[in-house]
C-alpha positions as CSV (number, residue, x, y, z in Angstrom):
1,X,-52.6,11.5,53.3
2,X,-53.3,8.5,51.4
3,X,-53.6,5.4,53.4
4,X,-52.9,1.8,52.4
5,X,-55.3,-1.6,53.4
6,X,-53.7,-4.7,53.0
7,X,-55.3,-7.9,52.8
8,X,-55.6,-9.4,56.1
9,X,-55.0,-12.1,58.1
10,X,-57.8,-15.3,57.4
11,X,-56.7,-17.5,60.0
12,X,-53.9,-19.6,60.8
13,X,-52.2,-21.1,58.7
14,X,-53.6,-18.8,55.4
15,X,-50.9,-17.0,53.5
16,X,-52.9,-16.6,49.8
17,X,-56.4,-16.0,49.1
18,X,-58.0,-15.8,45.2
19,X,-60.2,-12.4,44.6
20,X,-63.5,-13.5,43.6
21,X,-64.7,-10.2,43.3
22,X,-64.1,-6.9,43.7
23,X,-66.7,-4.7,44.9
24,X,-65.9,-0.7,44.7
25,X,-63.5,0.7,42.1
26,X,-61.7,3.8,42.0
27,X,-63.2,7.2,43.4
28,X,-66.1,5.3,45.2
29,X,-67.0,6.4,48.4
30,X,-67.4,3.7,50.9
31,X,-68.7,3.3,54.7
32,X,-66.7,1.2,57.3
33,X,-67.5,-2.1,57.4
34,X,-69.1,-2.0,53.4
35,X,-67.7,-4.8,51.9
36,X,-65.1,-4.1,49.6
37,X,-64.4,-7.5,47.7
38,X,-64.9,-11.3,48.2
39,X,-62.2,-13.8,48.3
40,X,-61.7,-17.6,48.7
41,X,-59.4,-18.8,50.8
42,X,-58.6,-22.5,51.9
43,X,-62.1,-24.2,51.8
44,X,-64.1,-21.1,52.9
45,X,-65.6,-17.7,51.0
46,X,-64.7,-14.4,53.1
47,X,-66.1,-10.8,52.1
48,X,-63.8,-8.0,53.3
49,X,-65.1,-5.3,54.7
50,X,-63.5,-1.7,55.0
51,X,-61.8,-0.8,58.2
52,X,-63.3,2.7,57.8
53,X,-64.7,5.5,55.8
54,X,-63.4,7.0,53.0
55,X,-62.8,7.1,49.3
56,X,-61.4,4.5,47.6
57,X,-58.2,6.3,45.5
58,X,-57.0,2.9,44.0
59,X,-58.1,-0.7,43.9
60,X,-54.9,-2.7,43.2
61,X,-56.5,-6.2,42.6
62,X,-58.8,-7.5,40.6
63,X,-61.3,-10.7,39.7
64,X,-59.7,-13.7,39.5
65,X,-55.8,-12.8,41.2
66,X,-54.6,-14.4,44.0
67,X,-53.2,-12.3,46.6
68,X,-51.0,-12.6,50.0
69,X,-51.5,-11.7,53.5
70,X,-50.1,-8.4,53.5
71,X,-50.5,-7.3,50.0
72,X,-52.0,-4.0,49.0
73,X,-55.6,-4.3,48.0
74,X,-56.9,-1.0,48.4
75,X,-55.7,2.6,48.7
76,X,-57.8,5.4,50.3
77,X,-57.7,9.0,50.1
78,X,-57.8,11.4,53.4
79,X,-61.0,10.8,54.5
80,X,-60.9,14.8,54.6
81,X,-61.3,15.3,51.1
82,X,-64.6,13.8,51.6
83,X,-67.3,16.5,50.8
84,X,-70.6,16.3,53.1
85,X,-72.7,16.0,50.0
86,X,-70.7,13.4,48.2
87,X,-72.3,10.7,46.5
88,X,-73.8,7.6,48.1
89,X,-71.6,4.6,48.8
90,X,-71.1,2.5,45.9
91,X,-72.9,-0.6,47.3
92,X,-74.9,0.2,49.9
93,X,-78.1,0.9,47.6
94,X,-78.5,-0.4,44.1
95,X,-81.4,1.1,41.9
96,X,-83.6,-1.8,40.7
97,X,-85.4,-1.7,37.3
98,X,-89.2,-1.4,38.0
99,X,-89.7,-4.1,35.0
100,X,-86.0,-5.3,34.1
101,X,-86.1,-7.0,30.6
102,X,-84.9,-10.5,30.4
103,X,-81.8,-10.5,28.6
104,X,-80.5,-13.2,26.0
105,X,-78.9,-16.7,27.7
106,X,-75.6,-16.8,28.3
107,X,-75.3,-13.1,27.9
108,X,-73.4,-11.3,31.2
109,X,-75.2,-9.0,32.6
110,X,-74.4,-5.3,31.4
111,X,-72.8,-4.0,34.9
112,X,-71.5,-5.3,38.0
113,X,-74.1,-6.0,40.9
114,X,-74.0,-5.8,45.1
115,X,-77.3,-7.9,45.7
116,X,-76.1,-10.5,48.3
117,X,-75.4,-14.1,46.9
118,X,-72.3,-16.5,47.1
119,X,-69.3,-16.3,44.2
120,X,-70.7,-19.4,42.7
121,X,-74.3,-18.1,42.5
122,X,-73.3,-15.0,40.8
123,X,-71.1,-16.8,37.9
124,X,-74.3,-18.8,37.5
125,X,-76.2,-16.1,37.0
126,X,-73.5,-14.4,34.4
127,X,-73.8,-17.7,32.4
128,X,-77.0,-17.9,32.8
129,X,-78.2,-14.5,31.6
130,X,-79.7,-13.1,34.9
131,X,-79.7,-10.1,36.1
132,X,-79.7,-10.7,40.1
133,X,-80.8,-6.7,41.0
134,X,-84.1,-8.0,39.8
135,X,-84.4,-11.2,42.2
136,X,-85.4,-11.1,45.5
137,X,-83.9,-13.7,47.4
138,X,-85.4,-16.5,49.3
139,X,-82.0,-17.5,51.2
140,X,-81.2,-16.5,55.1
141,X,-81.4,-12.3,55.0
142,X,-82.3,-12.3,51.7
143,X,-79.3,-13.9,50.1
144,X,-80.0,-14.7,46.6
145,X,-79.8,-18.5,46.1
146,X,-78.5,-20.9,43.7
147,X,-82.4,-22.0,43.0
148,X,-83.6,-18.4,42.8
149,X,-81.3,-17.6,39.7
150,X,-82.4,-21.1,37.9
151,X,-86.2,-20.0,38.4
152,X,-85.8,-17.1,37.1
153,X,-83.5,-18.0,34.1
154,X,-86.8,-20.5,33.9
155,X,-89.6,-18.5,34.2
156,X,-91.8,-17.8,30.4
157,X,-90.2,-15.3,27.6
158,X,-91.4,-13.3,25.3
159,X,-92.8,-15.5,22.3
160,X,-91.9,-14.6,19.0
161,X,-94.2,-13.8,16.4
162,X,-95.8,-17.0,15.1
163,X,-95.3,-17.9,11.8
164,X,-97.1,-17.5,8.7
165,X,-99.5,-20.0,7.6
166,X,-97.4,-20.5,4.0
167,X,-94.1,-20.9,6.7
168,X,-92.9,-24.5,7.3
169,X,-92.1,-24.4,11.3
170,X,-88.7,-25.9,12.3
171,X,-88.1,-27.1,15.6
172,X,-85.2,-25.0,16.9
173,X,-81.6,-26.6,17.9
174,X,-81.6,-27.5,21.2
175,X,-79.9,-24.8,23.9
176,X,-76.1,-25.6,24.0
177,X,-74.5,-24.2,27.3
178,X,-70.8,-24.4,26.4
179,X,-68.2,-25.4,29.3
180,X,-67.0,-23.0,31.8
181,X,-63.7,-21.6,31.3
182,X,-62.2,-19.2,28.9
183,X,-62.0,-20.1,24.2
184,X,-59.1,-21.7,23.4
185,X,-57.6,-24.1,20.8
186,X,-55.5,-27.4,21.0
187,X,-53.8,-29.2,18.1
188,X,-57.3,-31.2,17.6
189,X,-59.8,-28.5,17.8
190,X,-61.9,-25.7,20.0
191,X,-61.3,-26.2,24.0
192,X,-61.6,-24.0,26.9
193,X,-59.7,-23.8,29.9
194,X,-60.7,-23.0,33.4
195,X,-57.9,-21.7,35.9
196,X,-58.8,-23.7,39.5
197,X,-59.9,-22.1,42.4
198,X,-59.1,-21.8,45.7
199,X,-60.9,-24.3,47.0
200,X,-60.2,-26.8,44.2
201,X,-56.4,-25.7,44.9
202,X,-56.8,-27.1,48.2
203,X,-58.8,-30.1,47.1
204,X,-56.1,-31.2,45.1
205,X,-53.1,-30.7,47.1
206,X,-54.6,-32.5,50.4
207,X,-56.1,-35.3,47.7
208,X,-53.0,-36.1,46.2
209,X,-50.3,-36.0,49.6
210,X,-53.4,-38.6,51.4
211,X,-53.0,-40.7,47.8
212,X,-49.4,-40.5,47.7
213,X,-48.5,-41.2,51.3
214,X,-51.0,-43.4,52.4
215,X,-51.3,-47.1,51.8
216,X,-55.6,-46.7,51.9
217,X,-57.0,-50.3,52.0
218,X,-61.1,-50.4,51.5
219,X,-63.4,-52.5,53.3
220,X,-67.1,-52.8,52.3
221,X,-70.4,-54.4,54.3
222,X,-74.0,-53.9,54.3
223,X,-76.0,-52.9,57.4
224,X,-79.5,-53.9,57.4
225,X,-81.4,-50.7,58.4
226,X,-85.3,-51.6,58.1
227,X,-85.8,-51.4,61.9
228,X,-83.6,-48.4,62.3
229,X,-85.3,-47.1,58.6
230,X,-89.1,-47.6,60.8
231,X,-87.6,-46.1,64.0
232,X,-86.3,-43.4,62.3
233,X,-89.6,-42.7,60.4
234,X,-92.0,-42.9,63.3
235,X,-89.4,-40.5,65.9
236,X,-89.7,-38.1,63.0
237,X,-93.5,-37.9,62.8
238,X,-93.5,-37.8,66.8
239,X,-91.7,-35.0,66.7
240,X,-93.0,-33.3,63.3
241,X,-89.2,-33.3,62.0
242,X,-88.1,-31.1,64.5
243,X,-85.5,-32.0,63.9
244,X,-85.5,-33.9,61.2
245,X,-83.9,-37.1,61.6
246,X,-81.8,-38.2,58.8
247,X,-79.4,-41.9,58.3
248,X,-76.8,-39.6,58.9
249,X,-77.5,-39.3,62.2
250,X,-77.8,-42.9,63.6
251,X,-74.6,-43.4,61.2
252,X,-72.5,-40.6,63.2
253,X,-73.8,-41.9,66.6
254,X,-72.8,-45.8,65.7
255,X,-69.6,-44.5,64.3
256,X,-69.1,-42.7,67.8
257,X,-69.6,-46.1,69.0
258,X,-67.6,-47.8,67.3
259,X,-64.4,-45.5,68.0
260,X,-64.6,-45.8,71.6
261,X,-64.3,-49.6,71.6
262,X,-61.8,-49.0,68.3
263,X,-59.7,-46.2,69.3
264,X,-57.2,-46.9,66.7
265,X,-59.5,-45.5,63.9
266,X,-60.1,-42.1,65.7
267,X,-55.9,-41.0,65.5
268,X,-53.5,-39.7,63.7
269,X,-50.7,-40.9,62.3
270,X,-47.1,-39.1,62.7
271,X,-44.5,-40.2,60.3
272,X,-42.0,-37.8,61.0
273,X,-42.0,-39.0,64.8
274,X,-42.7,-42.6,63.7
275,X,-46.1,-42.6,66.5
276,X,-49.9,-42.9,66.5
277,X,-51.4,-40.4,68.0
278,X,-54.6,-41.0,69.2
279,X,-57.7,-38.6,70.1
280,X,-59.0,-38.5,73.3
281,X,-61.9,-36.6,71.9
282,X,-64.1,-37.5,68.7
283,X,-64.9,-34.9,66.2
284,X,-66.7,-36.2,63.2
285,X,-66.2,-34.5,60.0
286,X,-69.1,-34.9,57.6
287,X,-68.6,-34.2,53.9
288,X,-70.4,-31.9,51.6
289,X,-70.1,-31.5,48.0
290,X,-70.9,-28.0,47.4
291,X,-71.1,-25.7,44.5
292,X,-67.6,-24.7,45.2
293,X,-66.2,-28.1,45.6
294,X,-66.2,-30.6,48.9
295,X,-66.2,-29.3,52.4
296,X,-66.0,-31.0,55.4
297,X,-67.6,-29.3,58.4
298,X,-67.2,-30.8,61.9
299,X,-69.3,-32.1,64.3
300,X,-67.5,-31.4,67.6
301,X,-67.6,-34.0,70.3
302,X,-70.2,-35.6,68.9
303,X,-70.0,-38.7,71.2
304,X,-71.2,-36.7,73.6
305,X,-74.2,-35.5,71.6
306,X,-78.0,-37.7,71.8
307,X,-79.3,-38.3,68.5
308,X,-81.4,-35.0,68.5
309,X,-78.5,-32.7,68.9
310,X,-76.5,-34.3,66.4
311,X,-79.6,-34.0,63.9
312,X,-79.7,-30.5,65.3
313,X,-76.2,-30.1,64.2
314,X,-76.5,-31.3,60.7
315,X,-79.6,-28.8,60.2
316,X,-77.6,-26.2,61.4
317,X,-74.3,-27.1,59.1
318,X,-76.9,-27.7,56.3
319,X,-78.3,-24.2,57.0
320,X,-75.1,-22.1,57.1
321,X,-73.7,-24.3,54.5
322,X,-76.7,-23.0,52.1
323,X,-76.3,-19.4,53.0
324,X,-72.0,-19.7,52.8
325,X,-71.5,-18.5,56.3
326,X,-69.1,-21.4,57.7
327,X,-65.1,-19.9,58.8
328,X,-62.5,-21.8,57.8
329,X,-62.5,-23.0,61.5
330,X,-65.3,-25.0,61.1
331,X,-63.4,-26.9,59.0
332,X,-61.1,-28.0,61.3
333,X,-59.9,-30.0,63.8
334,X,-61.8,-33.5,62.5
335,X,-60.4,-36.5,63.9
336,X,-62.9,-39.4,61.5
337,X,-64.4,-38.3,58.3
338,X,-68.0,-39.7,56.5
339,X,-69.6,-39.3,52.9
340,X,-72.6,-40.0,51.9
341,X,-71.9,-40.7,47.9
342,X,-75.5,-42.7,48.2
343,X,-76.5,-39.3,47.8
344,X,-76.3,-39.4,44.2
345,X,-76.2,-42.6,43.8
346,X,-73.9,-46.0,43.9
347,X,-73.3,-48.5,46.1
348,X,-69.5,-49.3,46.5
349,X,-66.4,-46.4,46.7
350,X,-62.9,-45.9,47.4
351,X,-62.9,-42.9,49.2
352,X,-59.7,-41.2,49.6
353,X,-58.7,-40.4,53.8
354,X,-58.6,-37.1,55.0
355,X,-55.8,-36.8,55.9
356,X,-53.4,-36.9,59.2
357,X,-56.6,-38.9,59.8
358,X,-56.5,-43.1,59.4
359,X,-60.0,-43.5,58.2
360,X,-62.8,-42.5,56.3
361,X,-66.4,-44.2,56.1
362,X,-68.7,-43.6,53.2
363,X,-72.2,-44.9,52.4
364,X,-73.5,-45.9,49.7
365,X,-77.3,-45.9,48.1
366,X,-79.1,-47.7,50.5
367,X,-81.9,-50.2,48.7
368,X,-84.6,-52.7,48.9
369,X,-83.4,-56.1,48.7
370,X,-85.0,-59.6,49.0
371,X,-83.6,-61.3,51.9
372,X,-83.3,-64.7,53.7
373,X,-84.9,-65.0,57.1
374,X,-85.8,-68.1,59.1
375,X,-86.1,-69.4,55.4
376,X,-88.6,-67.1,54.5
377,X,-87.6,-64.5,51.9
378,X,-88.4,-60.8,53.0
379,X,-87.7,-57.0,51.7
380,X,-85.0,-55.9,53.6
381,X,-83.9,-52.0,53.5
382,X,-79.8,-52.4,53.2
383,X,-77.1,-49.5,53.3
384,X,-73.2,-50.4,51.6
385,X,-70.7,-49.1,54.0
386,X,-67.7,-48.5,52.5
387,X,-64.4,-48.2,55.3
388,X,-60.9,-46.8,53.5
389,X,-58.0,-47.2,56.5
390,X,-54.4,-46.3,56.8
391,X,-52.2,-49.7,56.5
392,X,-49.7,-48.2,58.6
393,X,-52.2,-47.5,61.3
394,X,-53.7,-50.7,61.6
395,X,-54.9,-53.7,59.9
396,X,-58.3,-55.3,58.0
397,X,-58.7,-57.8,61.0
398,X,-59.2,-54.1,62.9
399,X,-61.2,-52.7,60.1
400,X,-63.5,-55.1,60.1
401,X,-64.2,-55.5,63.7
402,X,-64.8,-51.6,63.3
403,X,-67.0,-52.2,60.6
404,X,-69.2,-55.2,62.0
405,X,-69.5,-53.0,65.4
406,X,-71.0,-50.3,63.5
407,X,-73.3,-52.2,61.6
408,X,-74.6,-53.6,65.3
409,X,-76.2,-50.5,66.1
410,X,-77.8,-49.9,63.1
411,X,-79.3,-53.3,62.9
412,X,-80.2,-53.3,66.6
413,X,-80.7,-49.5,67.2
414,X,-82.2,-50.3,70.5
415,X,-78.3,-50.5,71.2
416,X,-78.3,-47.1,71.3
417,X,-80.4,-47.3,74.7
418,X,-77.7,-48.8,76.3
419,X,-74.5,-46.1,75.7
């Protein structure tokens, strides 16, 4: 008899999850554990696989819905009715072109596809014109990246026949890529409108209850990192960047330092039971702008990490980051949050806390500037550091006591010989 698979439980705390895509439609014959659809859920991307073998009879969901824990995905037939000589699962091969022909930009591509990539690299690649069958991914076990699909939307076409000599060439309009989202109109012209996803869901609703119940205050200094800047340049050629030692991780260490001797700035607050509650433990959550919106992996008990293992860390969050394979557990349980908006450049921010937390540090672009020492001017490498708090928490005196302690180490980071 038929039998009924209901989307399952994603962690604690999950009640909803928004289909992404589906996989396998009706009458397809599938393999346990072949994945049947991909979903989104909280801040992290899930593919569900099939508890076992059968055919699928009906797939109740498609691209786009959001769906509960509990709600009926997928229906199968009696695995009986299987024949021994029926037809290959639906995606556990898929037939590649031997020479695929490059189809026109912005065009999707003609029929669904299994290779492996992320939801965000595959809309890419429907925007973009790709086909992905015909891309062999450079990503961890061949997962198609979001670089592979841009090469290969890159890579030379076929040039049209050239002109003849009595033709006056014209320089073609430039290639318009319109905005994601579906046509619409407004009373003042042509728009399009994009329905959020999960992840921007959850963006949203934990942005605007920090905003709207926390009084965040913002303190900014400078740290002065050309010694740590040399240090970190010469441990990395000593050790062939294995691992690779970024600013990131002397920040995380100092900030480490900081909270022990600043305990105030690694709690919680409680308004309900009118309390701080502070963490006996420090797990340091480390943003990531993504192309599905901002994560913020943790790094647990990092003051008990040395610098190595907490570069070791950030290569390994980096890595599975990359190739989408971070739970929504890794996600959790963050007790001080830092951004690193000098990524991208600027100096000074506002960022908003993540909250039940009291604080959030972000950096800015660090830069050369000339400097005064023993009245002589020198080039001095300097970082903006950029401290939001909770008022309720605590106060600025505390903020920048924090602040300066931090800055210590990575002016002096011979301190870090010390703890």
């Amino acid at each position: 008899m038929p039998r009924e698979f209901t989307l399952p439980d994603l962690g604690e705390g999950i009640s909803e999850a928004q289909i992404v895509r589906v996989l396998v439609k009706d009458g397809d014959v599938v393999t346990e554990d072949q994945y049947l659809m991909e979903v989104e859920t909280d801040k992290a991307a899930v593919e569900i696989p099939s508890p076992y073998a059968g055919v699928v009879g009906i797939v109740h969901v498609h691209d786009g819905q959001t769906v509960h824990v509990g709600d009926v995905i997928v229906t199968f037939d009696d695995a009986a009715e299987i024949a021994p000589t029926a037809a290959k699962p639906a995606a556990a091969t898929v037939e590649t072109p031997a020479a695929p022909a490059k189809e026109p930009p912005a065009a999707p591509p003609p029929r669904k596809t299994t290779a492996p990539a992320a939801p965000a690299v595959r809309k890419l690649a429907r925007e973009l014109g790709v086909n992905l069958d015909a891309i062999t991914g450079t990503g961890p076990g061949g997962r198609i990246t979001r670089q592979d699909v841009e090469r290969d939307a890159a890579a030379p076409q076929e040039m049209p026949p050239a002109p003849t000599p009595t033709a006056v060439p014209r320089r073609p309009p430039p290639p318009v890529t319109p905005p994601p989202g579906i046509a619409d109109t407004d009373k003042w012209g042509p728009v399009r409108r994009e329905p959020l996803n999960q992840i921007r869901k959850t963006i949203a609703k934990q942005m605007s209850r920090s905003a709207s119940t926390i009084p965040h205050v913002t303190h900014t200094d400078e740290a002065d990192i050309t010694e740590l800047d040399r240090m970190r340049r010469d441990l990395n050629q000593a050790t062939n960047n294995d691992p690779k030692m970024t600013a990131m991780t002397f920040v995380i260490r100092a900030t480490c330092m900081a909270l022990r001797k600043y305990p105030i700035f690694n709690a919680s607050f409680d308004e309900d039971g009118e309390q701080i509650i502070y963490k006996e433990y420090i797990n340091i959550g480390v943003a990531v702008d993504t192309e599905r919106g901002l994560i913020v992996p943790v790094v647990r008990n990092a003051d008990q990490l040395s610098l190595r293992a907490i570069a070791y860390q950030l290569r390994t969050i980096a890595d599975r980051i990359r190739a989408t394979q971070f739970g929504i557990e890794d996600l959790r349980g963050g007790t001080f949050t830092i951004t690193n908006v000098g990524a991208l450049g600027g100096l000074f921010t506002t960022p908003i806390i993540n909250h039940p937390e009291v604080a959030i540090l972000a950096l800015g672009r660090s830069r050369k500037v000339p400097t005064i020492q023993n009245d002589d001017i020198q080039e001095s490498l300097v970082l903006p550091v950029n401290l939001s708090f909770d008022h309720r928490a605590t106060d600025g005196a505390n903020a920048a006591r924090f602040t300066k302690e931090l800055i210590s180490y990575l002016e002096t980071p011979a301190k870090f010989l010390l703890d």
